[in-house]
N, CA, C and O atoms as a DFTB+ gen file, in Angstrom:
692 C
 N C O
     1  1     -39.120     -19.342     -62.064
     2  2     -39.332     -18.452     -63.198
     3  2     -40.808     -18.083     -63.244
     4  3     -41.714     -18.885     -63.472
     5  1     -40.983     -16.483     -62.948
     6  2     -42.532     -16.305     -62.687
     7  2     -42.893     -16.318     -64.867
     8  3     -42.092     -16.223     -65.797
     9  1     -44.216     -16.457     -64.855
    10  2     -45.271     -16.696     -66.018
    11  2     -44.893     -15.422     -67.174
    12  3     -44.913     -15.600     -68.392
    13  1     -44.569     -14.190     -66.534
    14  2     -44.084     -13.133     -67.125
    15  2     -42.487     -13.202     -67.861
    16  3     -42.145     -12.358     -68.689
    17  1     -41.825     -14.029     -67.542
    18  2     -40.408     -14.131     -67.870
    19  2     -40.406     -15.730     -68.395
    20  3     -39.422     -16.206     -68.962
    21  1     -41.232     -16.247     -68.220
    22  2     -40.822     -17.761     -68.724
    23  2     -40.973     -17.192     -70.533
    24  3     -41.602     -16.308     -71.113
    25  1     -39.652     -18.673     -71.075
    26  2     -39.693     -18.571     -72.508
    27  2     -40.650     -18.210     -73.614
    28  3     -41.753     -18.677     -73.331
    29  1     -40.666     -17.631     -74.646
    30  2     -41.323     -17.625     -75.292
    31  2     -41.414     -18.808     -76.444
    32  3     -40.572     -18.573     -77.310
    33  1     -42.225     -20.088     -76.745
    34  2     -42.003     -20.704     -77.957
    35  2     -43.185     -21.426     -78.837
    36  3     -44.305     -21.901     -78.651
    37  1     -42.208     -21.208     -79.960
    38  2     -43.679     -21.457     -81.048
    39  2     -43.307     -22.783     -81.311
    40  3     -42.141     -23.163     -81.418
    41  1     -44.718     -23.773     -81.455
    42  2     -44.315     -25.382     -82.642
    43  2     -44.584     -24.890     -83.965
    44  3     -45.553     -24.259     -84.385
    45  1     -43.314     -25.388     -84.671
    46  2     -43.616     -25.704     -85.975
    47  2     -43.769     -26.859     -86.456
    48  3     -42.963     -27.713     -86.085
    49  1     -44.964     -27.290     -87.535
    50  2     -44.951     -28.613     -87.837
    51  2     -43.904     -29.554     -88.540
    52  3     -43.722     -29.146     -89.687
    53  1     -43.264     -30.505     -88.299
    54  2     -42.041     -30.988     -88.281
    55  2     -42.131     -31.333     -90.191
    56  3     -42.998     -31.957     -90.803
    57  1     -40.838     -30.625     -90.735
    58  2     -41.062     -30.865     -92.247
    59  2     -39.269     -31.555     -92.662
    60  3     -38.219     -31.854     -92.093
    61  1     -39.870     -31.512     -93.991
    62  2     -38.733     -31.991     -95.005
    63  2     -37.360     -32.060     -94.434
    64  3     -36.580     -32.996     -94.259
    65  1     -37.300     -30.644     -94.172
    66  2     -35.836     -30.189     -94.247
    67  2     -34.978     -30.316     -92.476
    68  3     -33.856     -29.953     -92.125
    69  1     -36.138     -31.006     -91.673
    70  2     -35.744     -30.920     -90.409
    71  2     -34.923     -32.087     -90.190
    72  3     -34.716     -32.396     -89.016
    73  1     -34.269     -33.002     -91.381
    74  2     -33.933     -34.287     -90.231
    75  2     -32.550     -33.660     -89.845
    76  3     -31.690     -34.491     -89.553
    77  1     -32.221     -32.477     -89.798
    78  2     -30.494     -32.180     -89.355
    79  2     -30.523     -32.034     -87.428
    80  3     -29.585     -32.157     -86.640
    81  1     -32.449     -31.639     -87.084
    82  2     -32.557     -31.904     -85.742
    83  2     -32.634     -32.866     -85.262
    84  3     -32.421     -32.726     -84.058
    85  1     -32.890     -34.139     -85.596
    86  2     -32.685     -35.419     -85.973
    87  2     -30.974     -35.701     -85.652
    88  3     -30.722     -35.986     -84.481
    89  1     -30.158     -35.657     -86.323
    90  2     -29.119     -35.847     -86.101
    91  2     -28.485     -35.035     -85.236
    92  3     -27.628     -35.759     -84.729
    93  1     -28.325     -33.087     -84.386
    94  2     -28.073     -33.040     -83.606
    95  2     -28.652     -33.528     -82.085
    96  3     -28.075     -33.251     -81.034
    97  1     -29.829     -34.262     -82.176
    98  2     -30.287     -34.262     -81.172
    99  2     -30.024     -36.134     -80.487
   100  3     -30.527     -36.853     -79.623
   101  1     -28.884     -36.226     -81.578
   102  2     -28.816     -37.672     -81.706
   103  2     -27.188     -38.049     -81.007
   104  3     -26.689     -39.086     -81.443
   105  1     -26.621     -37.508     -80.289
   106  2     -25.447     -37.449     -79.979
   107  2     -25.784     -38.025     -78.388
   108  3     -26.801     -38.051     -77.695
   109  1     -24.221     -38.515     -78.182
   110  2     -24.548     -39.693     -76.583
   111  2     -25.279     -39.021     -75.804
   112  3     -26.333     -39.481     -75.365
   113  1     -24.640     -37.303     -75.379
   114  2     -25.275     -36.532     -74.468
   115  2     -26.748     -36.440     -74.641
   116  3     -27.538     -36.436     -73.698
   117  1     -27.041     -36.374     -75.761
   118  2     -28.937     -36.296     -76.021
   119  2     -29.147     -37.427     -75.792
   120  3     -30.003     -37.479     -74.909
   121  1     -28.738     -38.710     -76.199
   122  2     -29.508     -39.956     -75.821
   123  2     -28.903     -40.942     -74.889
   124  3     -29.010     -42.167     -74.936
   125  1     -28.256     -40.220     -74.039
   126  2     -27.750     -41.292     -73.123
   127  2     -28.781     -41.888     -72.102
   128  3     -28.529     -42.908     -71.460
   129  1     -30.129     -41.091     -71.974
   130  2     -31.567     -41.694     -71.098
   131  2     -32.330     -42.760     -72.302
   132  3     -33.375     -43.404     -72.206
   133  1     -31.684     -42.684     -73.056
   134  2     -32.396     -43.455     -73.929
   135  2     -31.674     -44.493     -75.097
   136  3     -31.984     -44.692     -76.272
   137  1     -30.985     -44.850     -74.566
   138  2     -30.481     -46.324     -74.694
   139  2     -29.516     -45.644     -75.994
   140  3     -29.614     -46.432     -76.935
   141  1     -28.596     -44.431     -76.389
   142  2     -27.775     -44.466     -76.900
   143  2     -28.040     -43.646     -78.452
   144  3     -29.224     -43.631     -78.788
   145  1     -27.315     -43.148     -79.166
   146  2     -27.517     -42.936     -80.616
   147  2     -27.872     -44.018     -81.412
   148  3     -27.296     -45.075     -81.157
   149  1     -28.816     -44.006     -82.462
   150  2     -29.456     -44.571     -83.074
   151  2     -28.663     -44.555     -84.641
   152  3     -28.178     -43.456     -84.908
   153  1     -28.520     -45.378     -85.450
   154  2     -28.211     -45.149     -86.796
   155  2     -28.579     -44.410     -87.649
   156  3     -29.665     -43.830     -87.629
   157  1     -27.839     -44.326     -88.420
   158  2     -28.221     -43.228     -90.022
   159  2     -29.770     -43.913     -90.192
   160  3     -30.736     -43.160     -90.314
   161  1     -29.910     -45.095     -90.193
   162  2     -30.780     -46.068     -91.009
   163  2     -32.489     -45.679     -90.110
   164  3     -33.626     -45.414     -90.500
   165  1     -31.877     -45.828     -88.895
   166  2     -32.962     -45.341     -88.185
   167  2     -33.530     -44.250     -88.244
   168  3     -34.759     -44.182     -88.272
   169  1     -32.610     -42.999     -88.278
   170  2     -32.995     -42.004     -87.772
   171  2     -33.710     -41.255     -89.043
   172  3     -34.621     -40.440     -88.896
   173  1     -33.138     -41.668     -90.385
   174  2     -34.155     -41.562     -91.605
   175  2     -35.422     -42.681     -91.490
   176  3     -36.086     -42.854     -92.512
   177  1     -35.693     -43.271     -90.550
   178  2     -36.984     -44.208     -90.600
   179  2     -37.864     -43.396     -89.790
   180  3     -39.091     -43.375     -89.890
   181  1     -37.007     -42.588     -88.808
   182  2     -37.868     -41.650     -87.611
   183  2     -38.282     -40.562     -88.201
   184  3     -39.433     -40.261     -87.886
   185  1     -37.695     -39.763     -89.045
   186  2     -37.803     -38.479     -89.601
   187  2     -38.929     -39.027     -90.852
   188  3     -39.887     -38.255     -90.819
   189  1     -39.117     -40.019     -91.859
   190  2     -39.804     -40.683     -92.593
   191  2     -41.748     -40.946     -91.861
   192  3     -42.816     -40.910     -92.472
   193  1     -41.434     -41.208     -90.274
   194  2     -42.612     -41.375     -89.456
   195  2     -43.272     -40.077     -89.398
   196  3     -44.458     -39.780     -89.543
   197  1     -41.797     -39.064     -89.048
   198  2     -42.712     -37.747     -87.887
   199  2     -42.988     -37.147     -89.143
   200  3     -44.021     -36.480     -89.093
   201  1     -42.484     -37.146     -90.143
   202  2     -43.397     -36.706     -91.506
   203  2     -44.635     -36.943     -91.697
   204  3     -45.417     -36.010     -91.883
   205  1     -44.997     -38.099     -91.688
   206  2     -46.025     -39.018     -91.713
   207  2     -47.206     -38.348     -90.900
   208  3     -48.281     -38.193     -91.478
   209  1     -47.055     -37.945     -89.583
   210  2     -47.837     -37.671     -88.997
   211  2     -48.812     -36.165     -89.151
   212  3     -48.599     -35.376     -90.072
   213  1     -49.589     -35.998     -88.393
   214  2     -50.185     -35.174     -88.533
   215  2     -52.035     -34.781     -88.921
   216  3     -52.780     -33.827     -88.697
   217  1     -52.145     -35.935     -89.507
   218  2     -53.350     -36.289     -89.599
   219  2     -54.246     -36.357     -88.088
   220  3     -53.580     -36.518     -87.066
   221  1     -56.074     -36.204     -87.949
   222  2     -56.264     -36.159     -86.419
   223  2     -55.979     -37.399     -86.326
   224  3     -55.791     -38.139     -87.291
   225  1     -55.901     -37.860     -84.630
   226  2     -55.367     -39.089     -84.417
   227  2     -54.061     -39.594     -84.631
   228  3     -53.798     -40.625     -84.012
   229  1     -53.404     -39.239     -85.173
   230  2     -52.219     -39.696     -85.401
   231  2     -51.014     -38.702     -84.410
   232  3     -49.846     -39.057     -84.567
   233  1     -51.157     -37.977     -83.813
   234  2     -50.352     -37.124     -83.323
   235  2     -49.538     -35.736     -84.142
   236  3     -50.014     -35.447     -85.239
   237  1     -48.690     -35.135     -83.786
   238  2     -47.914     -34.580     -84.322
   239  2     -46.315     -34.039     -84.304
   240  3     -46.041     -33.161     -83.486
   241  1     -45.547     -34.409     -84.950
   242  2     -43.963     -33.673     -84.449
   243  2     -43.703     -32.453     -84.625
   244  3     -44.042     -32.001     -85.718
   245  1     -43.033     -31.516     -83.649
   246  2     -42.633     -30.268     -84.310
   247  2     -41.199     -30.031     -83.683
   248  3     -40.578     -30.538     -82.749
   249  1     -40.972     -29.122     -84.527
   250  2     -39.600     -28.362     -84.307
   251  2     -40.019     -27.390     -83.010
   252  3     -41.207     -27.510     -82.711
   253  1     -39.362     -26.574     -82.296
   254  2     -39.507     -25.599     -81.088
   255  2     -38.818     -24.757     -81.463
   256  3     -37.756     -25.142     -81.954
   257  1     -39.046     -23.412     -81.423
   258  2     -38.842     -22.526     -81.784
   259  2     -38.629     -21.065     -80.856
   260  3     -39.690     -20.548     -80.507
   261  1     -37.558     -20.471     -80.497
   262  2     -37.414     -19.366     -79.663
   263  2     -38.220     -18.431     -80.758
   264  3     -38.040     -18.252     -81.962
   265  1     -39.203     -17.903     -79.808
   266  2     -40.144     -16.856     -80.516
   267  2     -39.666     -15.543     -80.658
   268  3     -40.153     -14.688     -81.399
   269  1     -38.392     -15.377     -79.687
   270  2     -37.474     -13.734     -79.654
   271  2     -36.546     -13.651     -80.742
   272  3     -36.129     -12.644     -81.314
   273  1     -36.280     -14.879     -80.947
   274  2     -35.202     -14.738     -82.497
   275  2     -35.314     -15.979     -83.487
   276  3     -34.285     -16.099     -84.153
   277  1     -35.879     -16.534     -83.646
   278  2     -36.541     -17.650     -84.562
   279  2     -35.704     -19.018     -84.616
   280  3     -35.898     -19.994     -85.341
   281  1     -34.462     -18.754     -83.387
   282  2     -33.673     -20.020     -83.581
   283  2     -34.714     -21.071     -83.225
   284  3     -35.806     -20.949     -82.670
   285  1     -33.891     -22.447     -83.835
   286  2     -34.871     -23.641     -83.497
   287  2     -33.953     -24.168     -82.325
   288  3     -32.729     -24.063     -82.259
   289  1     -34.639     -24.642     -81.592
   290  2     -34.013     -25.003     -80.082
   291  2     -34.428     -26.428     -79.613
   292  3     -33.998     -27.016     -78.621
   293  1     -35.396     -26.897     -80.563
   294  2     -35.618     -28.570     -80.202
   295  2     -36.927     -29.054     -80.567
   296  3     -37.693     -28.300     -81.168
   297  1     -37.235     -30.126     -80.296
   298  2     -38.291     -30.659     -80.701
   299  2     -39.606     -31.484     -79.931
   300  3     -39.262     -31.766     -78.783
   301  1     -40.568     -31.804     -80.138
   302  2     -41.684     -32.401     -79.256
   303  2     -42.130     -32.735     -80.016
   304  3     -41.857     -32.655     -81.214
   305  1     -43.621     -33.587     -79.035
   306  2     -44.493     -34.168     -80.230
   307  2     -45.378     -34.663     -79.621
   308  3     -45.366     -34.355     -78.429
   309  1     -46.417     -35.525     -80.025
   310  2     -47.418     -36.312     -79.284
   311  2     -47.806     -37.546     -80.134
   312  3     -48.223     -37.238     -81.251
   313  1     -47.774     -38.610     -79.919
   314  2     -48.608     -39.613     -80.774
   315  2     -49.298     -40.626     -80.015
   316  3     -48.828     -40.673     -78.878
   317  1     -50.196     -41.426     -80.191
   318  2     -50.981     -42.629     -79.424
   319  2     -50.108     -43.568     -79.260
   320  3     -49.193     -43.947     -79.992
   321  1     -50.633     -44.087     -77.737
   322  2     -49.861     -45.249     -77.309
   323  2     -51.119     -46.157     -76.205
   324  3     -51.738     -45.667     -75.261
   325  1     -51.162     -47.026     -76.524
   326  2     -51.715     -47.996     -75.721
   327  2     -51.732     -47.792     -74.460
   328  3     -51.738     -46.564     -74.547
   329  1     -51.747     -48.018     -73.148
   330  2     -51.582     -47.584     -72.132
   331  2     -52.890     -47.763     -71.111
   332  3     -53.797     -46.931     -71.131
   333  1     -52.915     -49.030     -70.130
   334  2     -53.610     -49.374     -69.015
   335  2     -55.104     -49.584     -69.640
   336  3     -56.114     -49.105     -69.125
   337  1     -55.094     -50.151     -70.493
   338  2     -56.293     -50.638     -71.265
   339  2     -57.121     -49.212     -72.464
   340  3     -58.198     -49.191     -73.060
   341  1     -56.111     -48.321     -72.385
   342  2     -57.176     -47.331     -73.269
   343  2     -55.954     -46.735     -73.735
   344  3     -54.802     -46.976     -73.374
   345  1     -56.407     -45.869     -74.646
   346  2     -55.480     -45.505     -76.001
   347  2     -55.338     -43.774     -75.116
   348  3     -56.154     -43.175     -74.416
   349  1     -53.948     -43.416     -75.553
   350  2     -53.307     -42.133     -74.797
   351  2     -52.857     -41.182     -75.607
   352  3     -52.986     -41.565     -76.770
   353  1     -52.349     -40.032     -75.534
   354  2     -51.577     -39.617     -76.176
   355  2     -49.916     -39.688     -75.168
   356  3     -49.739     -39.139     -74.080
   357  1     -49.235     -40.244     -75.682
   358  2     -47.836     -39.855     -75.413
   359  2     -46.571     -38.575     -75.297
   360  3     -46.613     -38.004     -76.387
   361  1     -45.976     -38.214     -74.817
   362  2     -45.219     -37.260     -75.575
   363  2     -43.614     -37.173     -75.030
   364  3     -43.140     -37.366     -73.910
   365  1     -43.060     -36.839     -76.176
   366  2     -41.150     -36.819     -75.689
   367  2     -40.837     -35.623     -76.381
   368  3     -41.487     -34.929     -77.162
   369  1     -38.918     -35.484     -75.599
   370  2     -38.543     -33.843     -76.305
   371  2     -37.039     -34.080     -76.435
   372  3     -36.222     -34.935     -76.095
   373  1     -37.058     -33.183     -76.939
   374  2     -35.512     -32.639     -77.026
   375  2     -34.888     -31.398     -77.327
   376  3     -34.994     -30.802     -78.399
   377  1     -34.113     -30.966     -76.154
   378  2     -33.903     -29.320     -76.625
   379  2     -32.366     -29.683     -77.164
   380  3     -31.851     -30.799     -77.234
   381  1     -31.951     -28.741     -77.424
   382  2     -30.592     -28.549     -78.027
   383  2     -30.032     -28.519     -76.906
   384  3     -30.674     -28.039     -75.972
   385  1     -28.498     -29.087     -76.641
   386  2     -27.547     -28.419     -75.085
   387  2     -27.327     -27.439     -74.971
   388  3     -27.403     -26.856     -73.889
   389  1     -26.946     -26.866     -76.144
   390  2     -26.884     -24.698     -76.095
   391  2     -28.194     -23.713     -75.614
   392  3     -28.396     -22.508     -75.463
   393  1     -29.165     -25.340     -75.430
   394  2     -30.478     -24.273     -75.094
   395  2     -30.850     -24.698     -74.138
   396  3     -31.986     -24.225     -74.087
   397  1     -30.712     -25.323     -73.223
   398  2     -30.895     -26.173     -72.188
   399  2     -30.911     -25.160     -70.964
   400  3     -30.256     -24.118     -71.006
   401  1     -31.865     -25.595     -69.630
   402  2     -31.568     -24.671     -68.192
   403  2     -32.328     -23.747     -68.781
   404  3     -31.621     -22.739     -68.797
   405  1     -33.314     -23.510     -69.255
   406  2     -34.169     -21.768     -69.775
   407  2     -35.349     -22.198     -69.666
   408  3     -36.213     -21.399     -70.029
   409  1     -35.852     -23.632     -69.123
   410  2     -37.108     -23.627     -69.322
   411  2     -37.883     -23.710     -70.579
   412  3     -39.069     -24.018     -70.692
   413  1     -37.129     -23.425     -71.408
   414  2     -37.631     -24.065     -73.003
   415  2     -38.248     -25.285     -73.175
   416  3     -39.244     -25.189     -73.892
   417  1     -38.032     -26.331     -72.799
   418  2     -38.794     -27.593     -72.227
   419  2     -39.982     -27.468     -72.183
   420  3     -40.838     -27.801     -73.003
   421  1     -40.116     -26.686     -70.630
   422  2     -41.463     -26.536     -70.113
   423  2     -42.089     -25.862     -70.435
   424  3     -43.235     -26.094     -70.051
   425  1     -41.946     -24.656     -71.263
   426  2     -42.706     -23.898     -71.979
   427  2     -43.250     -24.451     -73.430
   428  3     -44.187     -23.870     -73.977
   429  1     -42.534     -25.762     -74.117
   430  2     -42.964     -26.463     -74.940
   431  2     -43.708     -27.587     -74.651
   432  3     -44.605     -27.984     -75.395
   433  1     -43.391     -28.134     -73.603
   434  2     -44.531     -28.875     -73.113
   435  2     -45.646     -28.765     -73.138
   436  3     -46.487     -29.460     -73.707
   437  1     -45.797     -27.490     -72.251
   438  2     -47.177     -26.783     -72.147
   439  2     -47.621     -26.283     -73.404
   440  3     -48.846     -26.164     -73.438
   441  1     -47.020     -25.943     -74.469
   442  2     -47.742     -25.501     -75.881
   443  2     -48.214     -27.118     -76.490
   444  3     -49.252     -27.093     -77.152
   445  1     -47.601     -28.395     -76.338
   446  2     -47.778     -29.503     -77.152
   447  2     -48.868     -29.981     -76.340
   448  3     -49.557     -30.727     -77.037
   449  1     -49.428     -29.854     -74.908
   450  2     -50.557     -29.528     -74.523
   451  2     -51.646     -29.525     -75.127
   452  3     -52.345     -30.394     -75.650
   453  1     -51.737     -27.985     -74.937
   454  2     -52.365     -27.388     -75.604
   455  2     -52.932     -27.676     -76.835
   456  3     -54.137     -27.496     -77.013
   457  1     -52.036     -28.202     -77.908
   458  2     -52.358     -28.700     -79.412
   459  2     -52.781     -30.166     -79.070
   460  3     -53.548     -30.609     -79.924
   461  1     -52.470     -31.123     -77.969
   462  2     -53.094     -32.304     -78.022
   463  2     -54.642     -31.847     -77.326
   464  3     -55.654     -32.431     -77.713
   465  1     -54.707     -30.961     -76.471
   466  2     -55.840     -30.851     -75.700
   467  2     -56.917     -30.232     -77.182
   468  3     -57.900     -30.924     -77.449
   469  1     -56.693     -29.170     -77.902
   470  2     -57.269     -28.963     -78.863
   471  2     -57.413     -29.981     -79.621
   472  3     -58.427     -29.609     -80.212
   473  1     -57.179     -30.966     -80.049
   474  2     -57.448     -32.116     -80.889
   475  2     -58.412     -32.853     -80.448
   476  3     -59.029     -33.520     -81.279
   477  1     -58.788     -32.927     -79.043
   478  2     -59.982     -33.733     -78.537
   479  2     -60.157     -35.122     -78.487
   480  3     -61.168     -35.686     -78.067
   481  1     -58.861     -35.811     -79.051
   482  2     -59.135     -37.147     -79.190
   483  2     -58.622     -38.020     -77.846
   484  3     -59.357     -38.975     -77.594
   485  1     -57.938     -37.912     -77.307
   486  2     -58.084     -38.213     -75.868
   487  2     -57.690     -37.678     -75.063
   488  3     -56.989     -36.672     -75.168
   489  1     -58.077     -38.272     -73.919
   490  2     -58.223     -37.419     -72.110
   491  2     -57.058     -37.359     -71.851
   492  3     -56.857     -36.258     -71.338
   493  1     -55.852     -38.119     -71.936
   494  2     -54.680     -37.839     -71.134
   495  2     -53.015     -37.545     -71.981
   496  3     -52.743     -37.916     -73.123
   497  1     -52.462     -37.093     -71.412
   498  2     -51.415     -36.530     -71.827
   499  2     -50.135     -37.212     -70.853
   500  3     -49.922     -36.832     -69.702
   501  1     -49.369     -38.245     -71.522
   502  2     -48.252     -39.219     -70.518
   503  2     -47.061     -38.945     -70.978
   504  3     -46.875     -38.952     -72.195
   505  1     -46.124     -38.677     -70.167
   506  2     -44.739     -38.858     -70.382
   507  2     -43.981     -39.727     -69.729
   508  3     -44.277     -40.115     -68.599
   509  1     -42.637     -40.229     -70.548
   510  2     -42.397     -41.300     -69.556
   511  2     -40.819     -40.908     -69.723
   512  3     -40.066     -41.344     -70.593
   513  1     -40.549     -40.135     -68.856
   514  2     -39.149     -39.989     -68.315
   515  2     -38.053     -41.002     -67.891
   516  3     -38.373     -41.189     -66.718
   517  1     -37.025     -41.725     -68.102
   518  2     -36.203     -42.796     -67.228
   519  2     -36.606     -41.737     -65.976
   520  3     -36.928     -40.549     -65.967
   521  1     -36.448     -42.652     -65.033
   522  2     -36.570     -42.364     -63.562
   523  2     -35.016     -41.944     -62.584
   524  3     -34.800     -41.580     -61.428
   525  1     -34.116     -42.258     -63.882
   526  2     -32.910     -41.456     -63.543
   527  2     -32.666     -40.480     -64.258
   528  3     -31.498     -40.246     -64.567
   529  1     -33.779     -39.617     -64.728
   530  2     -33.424     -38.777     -65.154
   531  2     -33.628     -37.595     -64.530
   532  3     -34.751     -37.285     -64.926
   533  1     -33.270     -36.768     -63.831
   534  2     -34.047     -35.784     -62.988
   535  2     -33.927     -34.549     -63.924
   536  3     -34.704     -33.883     -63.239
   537  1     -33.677     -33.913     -64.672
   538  2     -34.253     -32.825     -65.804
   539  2     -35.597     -33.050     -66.185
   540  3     -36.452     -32.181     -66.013
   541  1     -35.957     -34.626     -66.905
   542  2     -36.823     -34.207     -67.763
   543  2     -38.213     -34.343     -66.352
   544  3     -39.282     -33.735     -66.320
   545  1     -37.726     -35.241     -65.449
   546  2     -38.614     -35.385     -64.478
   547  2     -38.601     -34.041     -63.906
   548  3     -39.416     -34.447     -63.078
   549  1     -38.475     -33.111     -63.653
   550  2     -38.484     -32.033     -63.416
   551  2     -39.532     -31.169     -64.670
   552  3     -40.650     -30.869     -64.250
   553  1     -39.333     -30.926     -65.583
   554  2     -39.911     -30.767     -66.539
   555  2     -41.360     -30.791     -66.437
   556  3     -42.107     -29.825     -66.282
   557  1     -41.724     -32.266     -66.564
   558  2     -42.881     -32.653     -66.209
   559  2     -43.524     -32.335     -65.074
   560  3     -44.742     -32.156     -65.059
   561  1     -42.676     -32.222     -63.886
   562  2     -43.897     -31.416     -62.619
   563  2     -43.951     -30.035     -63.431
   564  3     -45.017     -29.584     -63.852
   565  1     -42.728     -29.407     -63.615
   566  2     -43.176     -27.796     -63.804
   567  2     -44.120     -27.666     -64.920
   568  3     -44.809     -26.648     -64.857
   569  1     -44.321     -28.399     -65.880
   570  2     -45.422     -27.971     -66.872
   571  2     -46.532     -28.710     -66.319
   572  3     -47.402     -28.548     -67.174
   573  1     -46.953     -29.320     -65.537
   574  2     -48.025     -29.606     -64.385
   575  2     -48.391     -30.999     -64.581
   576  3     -49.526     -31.421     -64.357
   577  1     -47.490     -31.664     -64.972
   578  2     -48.420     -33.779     -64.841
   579  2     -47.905     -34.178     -63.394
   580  3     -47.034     -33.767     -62.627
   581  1     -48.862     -35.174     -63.392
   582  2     -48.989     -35.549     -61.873
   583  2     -48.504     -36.815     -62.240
   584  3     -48.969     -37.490     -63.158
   585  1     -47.399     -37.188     -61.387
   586  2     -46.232     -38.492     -61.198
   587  2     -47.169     -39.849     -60.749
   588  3     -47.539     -39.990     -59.583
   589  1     -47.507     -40.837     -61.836
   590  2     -48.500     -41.805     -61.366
   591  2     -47.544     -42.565     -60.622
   592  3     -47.868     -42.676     -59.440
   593  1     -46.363     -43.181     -60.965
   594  2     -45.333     -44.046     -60.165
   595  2     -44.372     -44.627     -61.579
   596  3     -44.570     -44.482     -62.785
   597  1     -43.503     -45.184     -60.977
   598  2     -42.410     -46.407     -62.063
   599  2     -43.139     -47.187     -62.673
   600  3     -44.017     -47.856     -62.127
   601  1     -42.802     -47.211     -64.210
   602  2     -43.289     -48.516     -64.773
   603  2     -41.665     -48.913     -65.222
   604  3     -40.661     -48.369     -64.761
   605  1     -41.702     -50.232     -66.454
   606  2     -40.930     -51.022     -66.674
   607  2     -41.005     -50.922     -68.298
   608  3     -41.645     -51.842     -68.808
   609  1     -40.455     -49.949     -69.209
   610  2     -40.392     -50.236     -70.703
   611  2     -39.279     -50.652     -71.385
   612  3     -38.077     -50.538     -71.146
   613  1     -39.930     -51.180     -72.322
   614  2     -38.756     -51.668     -73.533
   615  2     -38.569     -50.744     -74.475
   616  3     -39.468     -50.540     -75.290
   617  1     -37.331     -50.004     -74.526
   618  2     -37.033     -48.864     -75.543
   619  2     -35.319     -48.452     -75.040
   620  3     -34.801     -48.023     -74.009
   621  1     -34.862     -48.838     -76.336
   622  2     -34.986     -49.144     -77.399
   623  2     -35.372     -50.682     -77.580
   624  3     -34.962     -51.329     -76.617
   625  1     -35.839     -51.227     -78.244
   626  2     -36.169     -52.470     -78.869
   627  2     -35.367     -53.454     -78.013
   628  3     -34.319     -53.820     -78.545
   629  1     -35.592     -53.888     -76.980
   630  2     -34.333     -54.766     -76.926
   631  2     -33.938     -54.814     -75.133
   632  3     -33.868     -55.827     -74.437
   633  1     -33.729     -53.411     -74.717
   634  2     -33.486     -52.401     -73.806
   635  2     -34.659     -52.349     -72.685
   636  3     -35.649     -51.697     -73.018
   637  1     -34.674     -52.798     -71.726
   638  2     -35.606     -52.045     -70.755
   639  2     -34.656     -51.295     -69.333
   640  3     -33.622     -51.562     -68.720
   641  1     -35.845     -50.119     -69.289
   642  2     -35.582     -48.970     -68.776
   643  2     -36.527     -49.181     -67.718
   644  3     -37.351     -50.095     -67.753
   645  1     -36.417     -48.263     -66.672
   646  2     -37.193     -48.148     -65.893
   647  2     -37.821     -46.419     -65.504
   648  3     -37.120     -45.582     -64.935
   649  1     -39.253     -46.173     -65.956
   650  2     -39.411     -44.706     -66.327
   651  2     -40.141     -44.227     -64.768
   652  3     -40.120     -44.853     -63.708
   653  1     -40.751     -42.938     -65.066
   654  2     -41.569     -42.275     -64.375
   655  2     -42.766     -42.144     -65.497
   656  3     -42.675     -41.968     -66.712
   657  1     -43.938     -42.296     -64.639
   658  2     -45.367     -42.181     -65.634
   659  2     -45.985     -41.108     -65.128
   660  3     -46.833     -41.233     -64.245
   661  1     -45.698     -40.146     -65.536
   662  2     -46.600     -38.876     -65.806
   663  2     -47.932     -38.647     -66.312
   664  3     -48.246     -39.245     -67.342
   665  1     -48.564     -38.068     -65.894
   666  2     -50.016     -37.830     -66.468
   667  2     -50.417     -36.351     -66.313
   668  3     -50.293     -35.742     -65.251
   669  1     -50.950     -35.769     -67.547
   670  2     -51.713     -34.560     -67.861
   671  2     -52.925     -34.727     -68.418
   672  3     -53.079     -35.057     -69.593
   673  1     -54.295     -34.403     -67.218
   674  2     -55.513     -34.538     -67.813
   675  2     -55.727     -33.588     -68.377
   676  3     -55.452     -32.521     -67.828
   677  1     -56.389     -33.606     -69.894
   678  2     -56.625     -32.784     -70.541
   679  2     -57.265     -31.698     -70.491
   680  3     -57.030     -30.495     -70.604
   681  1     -58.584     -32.724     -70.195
   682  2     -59.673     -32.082     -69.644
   683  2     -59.766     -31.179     -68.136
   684  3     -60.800     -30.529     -67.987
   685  1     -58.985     -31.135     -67.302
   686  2     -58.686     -30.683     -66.505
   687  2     -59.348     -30.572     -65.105
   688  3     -59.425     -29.765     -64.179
   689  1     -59.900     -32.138     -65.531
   690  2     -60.533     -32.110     -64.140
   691  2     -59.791     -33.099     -62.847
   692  3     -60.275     -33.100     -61.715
């Protein structure tokens, strides 16, 4: 998909009325890389967080947004995570399945970028894909992080996975 035809999409900052993306994005097919649907109980503790956020340093959640007709098509975000002795920014997604295969992903990637790279608070930008996942690992080359190798996480609570560690220097050197 040449630069001229890739998606168009806007972040919106993740509010009140969004936890219904929350719950579609919460079904086996959305979380089967990630250890399964989560409870009512949870998923109002998650939507309660990505509220929360927004402040510098703290990251941010948003909704994704097709910029040609204002549907919402999924979500991203960025927040700090510990990581090889220095503090990171993180980031995960989720498109809708009706929106899926368009590159919407990667065109949100690259905007949540952008808003972590404008924030200035740190150098790198990590994603951590299961390593059986080949979409989102895909994803991540096309919006441009460079594949550090497998690590070993615990997520959900309990659960270890085995990811791909992505990296996007901010700074771009």
């Amino acid at each position: 998909m040449s630069e001229q035809s890739a998606p168009r999409v806007r972040l919106e900052p993740w509010g009140e009325g969004d936890h219904w993306l929350l719950e579609r994005t919460n079904s086996p097919e959305m979380t089967e890389h990630l250890g399964g649907p989560e409870t009512a109980e949870k998923l109002a503790d998650r939507h309660r967080r990505y509220l929360a956020m927004g402040a510098p340093g703290q990251g941010t959640m948003f909704r994704v947004v097709l910029v040609e007709t204002g549907e919402t098509v999924g979500s991203i975000g960025y927040w700090p995570r510990e990581w090889a002795g220095a503090t990171v920014w993180e980031t995960g997604w989720g498109v809708l399945p009706e929106f899926q295969g368009r590159g919407l992903a990667v065109a949100a990637a690259r905007a949540v970028a952008d808003r972590a790279r404008a924030e200035g608070t740190h150098r790198y930008l990590h994603a951590y894909p299961g390593a059986d996942h080949p979409a989102s690992n895909a994803i991540c080359r096309r919006a441009g992080f460079e594949l550090l190798g497998e690590v070993v996480f615990e997520y959900p609570k309990g659960t270890w996975m085995t990811s791909n560690d992505w990296r996007l220097d901010l700074l771009g050197e």
